[in-house]
C-alpha positions in Angstrom: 35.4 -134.2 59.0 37.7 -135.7 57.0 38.8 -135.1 53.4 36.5 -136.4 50.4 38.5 -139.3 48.9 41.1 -138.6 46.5 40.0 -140.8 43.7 36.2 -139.1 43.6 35.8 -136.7 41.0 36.8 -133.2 41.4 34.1 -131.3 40.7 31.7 -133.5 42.9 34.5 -133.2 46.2 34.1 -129.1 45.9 30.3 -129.3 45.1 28.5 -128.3 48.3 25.2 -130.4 46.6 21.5 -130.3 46.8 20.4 -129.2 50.9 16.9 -130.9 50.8 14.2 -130.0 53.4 14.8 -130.7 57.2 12.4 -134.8 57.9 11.4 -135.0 61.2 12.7 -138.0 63.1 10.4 -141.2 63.8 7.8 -141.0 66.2 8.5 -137.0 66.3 5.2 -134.8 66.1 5.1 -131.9 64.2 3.0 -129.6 61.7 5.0 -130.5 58.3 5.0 -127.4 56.4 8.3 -127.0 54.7 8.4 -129.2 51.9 5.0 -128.5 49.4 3.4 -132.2 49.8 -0.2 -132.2 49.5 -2.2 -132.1 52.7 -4.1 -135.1 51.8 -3.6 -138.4 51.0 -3.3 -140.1 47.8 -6.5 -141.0 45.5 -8.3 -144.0 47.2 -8.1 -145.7 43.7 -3.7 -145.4 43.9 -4.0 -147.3 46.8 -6.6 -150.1 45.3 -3.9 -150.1 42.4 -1.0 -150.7 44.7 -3.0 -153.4 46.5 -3.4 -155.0 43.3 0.1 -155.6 42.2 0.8 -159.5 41.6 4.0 -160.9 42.4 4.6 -161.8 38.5 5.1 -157.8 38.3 7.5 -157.6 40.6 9.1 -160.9 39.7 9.5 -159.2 35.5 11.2 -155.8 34.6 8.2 -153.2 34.1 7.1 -151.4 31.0 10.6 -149.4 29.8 8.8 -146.3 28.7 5.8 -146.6 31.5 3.5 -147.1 28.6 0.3 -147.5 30.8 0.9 -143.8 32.2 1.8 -142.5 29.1 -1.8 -143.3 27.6 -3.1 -142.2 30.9 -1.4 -139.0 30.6 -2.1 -138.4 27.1 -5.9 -139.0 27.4 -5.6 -136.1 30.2 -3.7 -133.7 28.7 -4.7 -134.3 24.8 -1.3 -135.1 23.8 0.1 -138.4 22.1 1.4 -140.8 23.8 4.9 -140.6 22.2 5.0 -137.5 23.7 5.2 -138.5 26.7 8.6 -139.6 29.1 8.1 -141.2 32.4 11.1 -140.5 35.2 11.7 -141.1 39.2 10.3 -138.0 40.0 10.4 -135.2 38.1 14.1 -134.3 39.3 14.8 -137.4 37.4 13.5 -136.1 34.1 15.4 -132.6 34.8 18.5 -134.7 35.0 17.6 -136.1 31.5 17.3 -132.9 30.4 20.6 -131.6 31.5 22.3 -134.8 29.6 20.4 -134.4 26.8 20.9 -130.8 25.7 23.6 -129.7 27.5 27.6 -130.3 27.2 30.1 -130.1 29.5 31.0 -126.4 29.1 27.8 -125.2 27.5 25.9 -122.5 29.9 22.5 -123.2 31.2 20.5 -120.2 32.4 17.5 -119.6 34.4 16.1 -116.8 36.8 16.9 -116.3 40.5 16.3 -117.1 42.8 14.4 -120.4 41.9 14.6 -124.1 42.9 18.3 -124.8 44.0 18.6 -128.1 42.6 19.5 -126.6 38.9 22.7 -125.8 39.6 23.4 -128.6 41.1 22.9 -130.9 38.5 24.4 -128.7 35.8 28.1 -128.5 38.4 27.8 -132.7 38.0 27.6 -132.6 34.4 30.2 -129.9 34.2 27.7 -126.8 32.7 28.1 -123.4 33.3 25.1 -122.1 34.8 23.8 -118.2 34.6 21.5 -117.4 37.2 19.7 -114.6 35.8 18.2 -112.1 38.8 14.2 -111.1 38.2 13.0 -108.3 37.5 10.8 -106.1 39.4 7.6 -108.0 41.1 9.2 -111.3 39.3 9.0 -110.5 36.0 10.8 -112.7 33.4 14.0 -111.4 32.5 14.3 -112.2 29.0 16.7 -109.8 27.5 18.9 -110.6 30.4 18.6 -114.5 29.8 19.2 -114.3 26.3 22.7 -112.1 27.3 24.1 -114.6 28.8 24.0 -116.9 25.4 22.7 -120.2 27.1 22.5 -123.6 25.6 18.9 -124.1 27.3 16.9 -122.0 29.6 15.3 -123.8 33.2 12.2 -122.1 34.0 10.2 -122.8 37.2 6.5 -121.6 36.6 5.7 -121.4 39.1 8.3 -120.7 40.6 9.7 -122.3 43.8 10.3 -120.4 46.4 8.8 -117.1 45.1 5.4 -119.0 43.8 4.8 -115.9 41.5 3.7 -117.1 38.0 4.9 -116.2 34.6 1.5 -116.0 31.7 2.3 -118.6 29.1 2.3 -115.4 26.3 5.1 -114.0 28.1 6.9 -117.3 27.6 6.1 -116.9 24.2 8.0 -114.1 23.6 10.8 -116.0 25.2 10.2 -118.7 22.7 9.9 -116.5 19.8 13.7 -114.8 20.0 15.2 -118.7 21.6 16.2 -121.4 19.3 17.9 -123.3 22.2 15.8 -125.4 25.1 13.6 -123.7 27.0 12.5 -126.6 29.7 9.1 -124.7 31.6 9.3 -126.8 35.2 5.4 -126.8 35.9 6.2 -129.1 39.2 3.4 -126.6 41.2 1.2 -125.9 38.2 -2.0 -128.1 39.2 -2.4 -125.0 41.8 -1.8 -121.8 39.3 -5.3 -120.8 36.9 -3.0 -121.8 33.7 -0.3 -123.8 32.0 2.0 -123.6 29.3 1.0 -127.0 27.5 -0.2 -125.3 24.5 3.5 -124.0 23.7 4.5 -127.7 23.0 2.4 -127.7 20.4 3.4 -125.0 18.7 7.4 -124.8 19.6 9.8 -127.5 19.3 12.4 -126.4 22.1 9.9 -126.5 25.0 10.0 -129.4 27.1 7.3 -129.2 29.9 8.4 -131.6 33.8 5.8 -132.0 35.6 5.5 -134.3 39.1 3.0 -136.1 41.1 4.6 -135.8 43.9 2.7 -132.2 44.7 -0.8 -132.0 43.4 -1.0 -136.2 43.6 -0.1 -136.7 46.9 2.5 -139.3 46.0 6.4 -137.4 47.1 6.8 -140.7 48.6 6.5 -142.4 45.7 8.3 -140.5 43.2 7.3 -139.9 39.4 8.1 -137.6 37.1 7.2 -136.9 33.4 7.7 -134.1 30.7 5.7 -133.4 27.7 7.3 -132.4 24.4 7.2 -133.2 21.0 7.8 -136.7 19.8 10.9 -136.2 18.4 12.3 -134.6 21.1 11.0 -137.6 23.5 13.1 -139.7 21.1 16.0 -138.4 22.2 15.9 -138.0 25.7 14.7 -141.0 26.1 18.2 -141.8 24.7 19.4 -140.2 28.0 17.7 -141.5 30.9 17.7 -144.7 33.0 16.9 -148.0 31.0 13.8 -149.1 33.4 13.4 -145.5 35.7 10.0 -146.5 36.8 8.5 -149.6 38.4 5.7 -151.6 38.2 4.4 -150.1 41.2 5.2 -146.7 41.1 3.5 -146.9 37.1 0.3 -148.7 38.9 -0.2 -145.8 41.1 0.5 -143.5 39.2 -2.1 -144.2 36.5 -4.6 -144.8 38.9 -4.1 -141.2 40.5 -4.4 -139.1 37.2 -7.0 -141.2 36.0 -9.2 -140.0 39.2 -9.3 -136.2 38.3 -12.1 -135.6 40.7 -10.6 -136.7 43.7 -7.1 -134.3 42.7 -9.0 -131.3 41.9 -11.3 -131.5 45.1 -7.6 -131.2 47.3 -6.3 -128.2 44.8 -9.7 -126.3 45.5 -9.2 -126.9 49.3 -5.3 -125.9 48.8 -6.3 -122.7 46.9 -9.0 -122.1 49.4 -7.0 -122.3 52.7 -3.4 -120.6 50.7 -6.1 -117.2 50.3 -6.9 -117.6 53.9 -3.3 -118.4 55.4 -2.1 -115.1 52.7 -5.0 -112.5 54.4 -4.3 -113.8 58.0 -0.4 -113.1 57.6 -0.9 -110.3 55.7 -3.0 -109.0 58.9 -0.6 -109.7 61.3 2.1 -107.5 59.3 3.9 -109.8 57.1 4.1 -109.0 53.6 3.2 -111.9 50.9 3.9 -112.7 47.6 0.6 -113.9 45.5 0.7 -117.4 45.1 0.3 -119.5 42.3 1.3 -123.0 44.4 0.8 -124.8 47.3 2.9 -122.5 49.4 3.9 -119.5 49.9 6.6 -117.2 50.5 5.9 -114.4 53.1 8.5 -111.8 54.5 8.5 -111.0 58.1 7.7 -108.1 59.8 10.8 -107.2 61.4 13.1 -109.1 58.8 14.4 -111.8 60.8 13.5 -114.7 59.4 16.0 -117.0 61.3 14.7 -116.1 64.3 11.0 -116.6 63.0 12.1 -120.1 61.3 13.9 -121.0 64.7 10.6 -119.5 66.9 8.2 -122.2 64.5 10.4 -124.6 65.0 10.1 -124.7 68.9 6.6 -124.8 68.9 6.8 -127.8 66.7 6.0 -126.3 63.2 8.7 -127.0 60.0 8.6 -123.8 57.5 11.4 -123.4 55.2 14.2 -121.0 55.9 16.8 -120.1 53.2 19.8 -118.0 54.3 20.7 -116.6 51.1 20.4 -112.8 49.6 17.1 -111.9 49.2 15.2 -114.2 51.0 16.8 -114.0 54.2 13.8 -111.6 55.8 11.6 -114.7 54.2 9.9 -117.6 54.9 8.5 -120.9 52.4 5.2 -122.1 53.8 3.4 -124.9 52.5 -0.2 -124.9 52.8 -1.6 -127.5 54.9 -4.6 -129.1 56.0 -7.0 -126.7 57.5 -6.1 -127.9 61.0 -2.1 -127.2 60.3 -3.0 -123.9 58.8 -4.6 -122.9 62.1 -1.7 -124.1 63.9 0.6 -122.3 62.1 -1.5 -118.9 62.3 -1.5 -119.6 66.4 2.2 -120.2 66.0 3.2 -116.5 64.4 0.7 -115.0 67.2 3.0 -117.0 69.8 5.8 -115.6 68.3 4.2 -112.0 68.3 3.4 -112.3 71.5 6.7 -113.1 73.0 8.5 -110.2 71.2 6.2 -107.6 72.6 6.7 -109.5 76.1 10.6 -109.2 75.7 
């Protein structure tokens, strides 16, 4: 491959970047269960909304701030609406966050492992980064995050790939002995038995990024938002993309928080089928994490998770592999629709099977 061109910045031309899930390829059939969508389809109301769109919205720029998902939001969450940002996904509003708090050289921190994409976006705005190592059973680390004398602190809760939640009091303490940003990425939190909204109210550093692009059924979409106080939406707003949400994406998005029933009826069938995946691997030998998500992160038995990745794959079945210390024994397994689930459990048999065949 040749040479990144000269004239492209140097840090992007020696940044590997963000390595996103493997898509499969059109008309290819397989049991999707390596990037944490929802099993189910969007809200039957986000599609009415979409079908509703008149050409005079598309034909105007949308609402700058999203202002019809911001009251939606706010109604939901008992918040104001000023505190309230809209983004293209949540990575979107992370990327606002970065710009907003951060200077080039000033160090951003965060436990690891945890979603990859942090450092990438601090190596493009020139941050250092601290990546922080958990402690034992995934405990926050905070005497070891406040060592490294960050600028802001990224926190994942919970946390991708581990899934292991940290209680909001516990954050507290974090809060308590921080002055700097403590952003609390609550991207998987629709599926975990708590939150950390109520921090916002009483701490100004906490931003909260949450997405609909898990719990909403709408990664295709992509929209993002974070809750914080006003006066700190003030300024990020400052940051981000003049009109970073359509008229579209706005629509359906509305329409999907505003049907709470519908959600909560696909988390309780998530939750349902992640305890039964969790006991079924855990009887065929593989040791799991408990799961606050939509997925979960299960070691195999005989710590060769390539081979296990690579074994799925054949059958037709994505999970996600990552090859880095730690995890490489491991694999990420979103939980499907009941019907996937069962193909996946019939997949690790087939690859039980064959091992005691060879």
């Amino acid at each position: 491959m040749a040479p990144p061109p000269s004239f492209v910045r140097p840090t992007v031309r020696e940044m590997e970047g963000y390595t996103p899930g493997e898509q499969p390829g059109a008309g290819e059939r397989v049991v999707k269960l390596n990037t944490n969508e929802n099993p189910f389809p969007p809200s039957p109301k986000v599609m009415q909304a979409i079908a509703a769109i008149e050409p005079e919205q598309l034909r105007r720029y949308p609402n700058a701030t999203g202002e019809a998902f911001c009251q939606a939001a706010a109604s939901m969450l008992d918040v104001g609406s000023d505190m309230i940002l809209t983004g293209n996904g949540s990575d979107d509003v992370l990327a606002v966050a970065v710009l907003t708090f951060l200077s080039p050289g000033d160090t951003l921190a965060y436990p690891h492992p945890t979603y990859s994409l942090y450092p990438v976006m601090a190596e493009l705005d020139e941050v250092k980064t601290a990546e922080v190592p958990w402690e034992r059973d995934w405990s926050l680390p905070i005497d070891a995050l406040l060592a490294a004398k960050p600028r802001a602190i990224f926190l994942a809760n919970p946390n991708a790939p581990s899934a292991t939640f940290v209680s909001p009091q516990r954050i507290e303490e974090l809060c308590k002995k921080f002055d700097g940003l403590v952003l609390i990425d609550e991207a998987y939190v629709d599926f975990a038995d708590d939150n950390c909204l109520p921090l916002v109210r009483e701490y100004e550093n906490i931003v909260i990024t949450r997405t609909l692009s898990k719990a909403y059924s709408l990664a295709g979409l992509r929209f993002g938002y974070a809750v914080a106080r006003a006066d700190v939406i003030k300024e990020m707003n400052k940051a981000r993309d003049s009109y970073p949400c359509d008229a579209v994406s706005v629509a359906a998005a509305t329409a999907a928080v505003l049907d709470q029933e519908y959600a909560r009826k696909t988390w309780e069938h998530v939750k349902s089928e992640r305890n039964r995946v969790s006991s079924e691997l855990t009887q065929m030998g593989w040791k799991v994490l408990p799961s606050h998500a939509n997925f979960i992160l299960a070691s195999v038995p005989d710590g060769r998770g390539r081979d296990a990745y690579l074994g799925l794959k054949r059958q037709g079945i994505l999970v996600r592999y990552f090859d880095k210390p730690g995890l490489s024994d491991k694999l990420r397994i979103t939980v499907g629709t009941s019907q996937e689930n069962n193909a996946l459990i019939g997949g690790v048999k087939a690859l039980t099977a064959t091992e005691k065949a060879a």
